[in-house]
C-alpha positions as CSV (number, residue, x, y, z in Angstrom):
1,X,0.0,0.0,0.0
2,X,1.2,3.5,-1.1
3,X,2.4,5.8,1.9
4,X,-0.2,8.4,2.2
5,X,0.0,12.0,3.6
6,X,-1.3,12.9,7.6
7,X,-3.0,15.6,9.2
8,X,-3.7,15.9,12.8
9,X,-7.2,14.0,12.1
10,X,-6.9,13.7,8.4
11,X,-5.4,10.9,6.3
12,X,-5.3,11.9,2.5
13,X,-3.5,11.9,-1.1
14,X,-4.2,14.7,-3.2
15,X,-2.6,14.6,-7.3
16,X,-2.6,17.2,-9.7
17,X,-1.3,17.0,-13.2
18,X,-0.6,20.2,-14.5
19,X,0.6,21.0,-17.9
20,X,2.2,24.5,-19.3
21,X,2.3,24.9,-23.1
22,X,3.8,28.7,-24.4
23,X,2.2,30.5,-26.7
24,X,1.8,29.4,-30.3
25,X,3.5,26.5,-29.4
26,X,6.8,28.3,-29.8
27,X,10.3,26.4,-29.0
28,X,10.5,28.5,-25.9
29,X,11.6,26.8,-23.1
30,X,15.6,25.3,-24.3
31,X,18.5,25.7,-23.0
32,X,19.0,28.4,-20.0
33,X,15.4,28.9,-19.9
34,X,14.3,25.0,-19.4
35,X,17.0,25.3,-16.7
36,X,15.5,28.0,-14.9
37,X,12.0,26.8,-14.8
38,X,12.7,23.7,-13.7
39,X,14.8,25.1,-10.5
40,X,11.9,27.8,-10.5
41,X,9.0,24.8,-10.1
42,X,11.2,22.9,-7.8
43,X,12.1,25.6,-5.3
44,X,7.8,26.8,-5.3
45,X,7.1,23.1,-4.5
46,X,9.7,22.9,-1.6
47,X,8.5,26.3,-0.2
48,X,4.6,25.3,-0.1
49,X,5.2,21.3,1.0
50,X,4.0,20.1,-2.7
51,X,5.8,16.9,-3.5
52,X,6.3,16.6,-7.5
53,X,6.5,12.9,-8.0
54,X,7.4,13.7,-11.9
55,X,7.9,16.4,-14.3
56,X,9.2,17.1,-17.7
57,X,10.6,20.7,-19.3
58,X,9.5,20.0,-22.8
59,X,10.6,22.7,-25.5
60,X,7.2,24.1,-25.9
61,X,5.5,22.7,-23.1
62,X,5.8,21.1,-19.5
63,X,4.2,18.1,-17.8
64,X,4.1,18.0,-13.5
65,X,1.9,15.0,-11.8
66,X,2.5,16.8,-7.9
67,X,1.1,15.4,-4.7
68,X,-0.4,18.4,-2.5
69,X,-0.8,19.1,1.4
70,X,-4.3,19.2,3.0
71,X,-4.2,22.5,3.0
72,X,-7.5,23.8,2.1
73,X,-6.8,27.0,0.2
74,X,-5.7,27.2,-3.1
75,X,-2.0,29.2,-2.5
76,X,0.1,26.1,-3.5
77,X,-1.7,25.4,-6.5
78,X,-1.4,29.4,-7.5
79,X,2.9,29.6,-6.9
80,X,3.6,26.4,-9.0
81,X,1.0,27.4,-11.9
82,X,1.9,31.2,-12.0
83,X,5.6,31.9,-11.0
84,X,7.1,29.7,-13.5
85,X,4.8,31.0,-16.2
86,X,5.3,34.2,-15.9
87,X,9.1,33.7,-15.7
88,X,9.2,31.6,-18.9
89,X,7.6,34.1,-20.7
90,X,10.1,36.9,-19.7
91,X,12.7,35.2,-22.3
92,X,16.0,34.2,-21.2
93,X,17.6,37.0,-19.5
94,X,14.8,37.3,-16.7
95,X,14.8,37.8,-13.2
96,X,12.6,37.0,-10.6
């Protein structure tokens, strides 16, 4: 049996798969930029408790399956779907 997550009076597993894809479908995401997101998704999981149990930096898109806390608001969800967007799209000499 899978290892599942623990509250104080709560036992739960909670998966989202989220996908990115840029704009047009455009080649965006190579090289430095690919790098950067993927260290940008990985350090918003670790600061919010979201486990990513896979992940892929496509050129033109990226795939996350991620495991969430018990939380019950919605700020965990909002860092890992809007930080790394907004710094993809920012090209690759961006800052955040």
């Amino acid at each position: 049996m899978e290892e599942y997550r623990r509250g104080a009076h709560t036992v739960f597993e909670i998966h989202l798969h989220l996908v990115w894809i840029t704009k047009y479908r455009r080649p965006a995401l190579q090289g430095e930029v690919a790098t950067r997101v993927r260290d940008l998704i990985r350090d918003i999981c670790g600061q919010h408790e979201v486990s990513i149990m896979k992940g892929h930096v496509s050129k033109d898109h990226v795939h996350l399956l991620i495991s969430l806390p018990a939380a019950g608001d919605d700020q965990p969800v909002d860092a890992v779907a809007e930080r790394p967007y907004r710094a993809s799209s920012a090209g690759p000499n961006f800052r955040i």
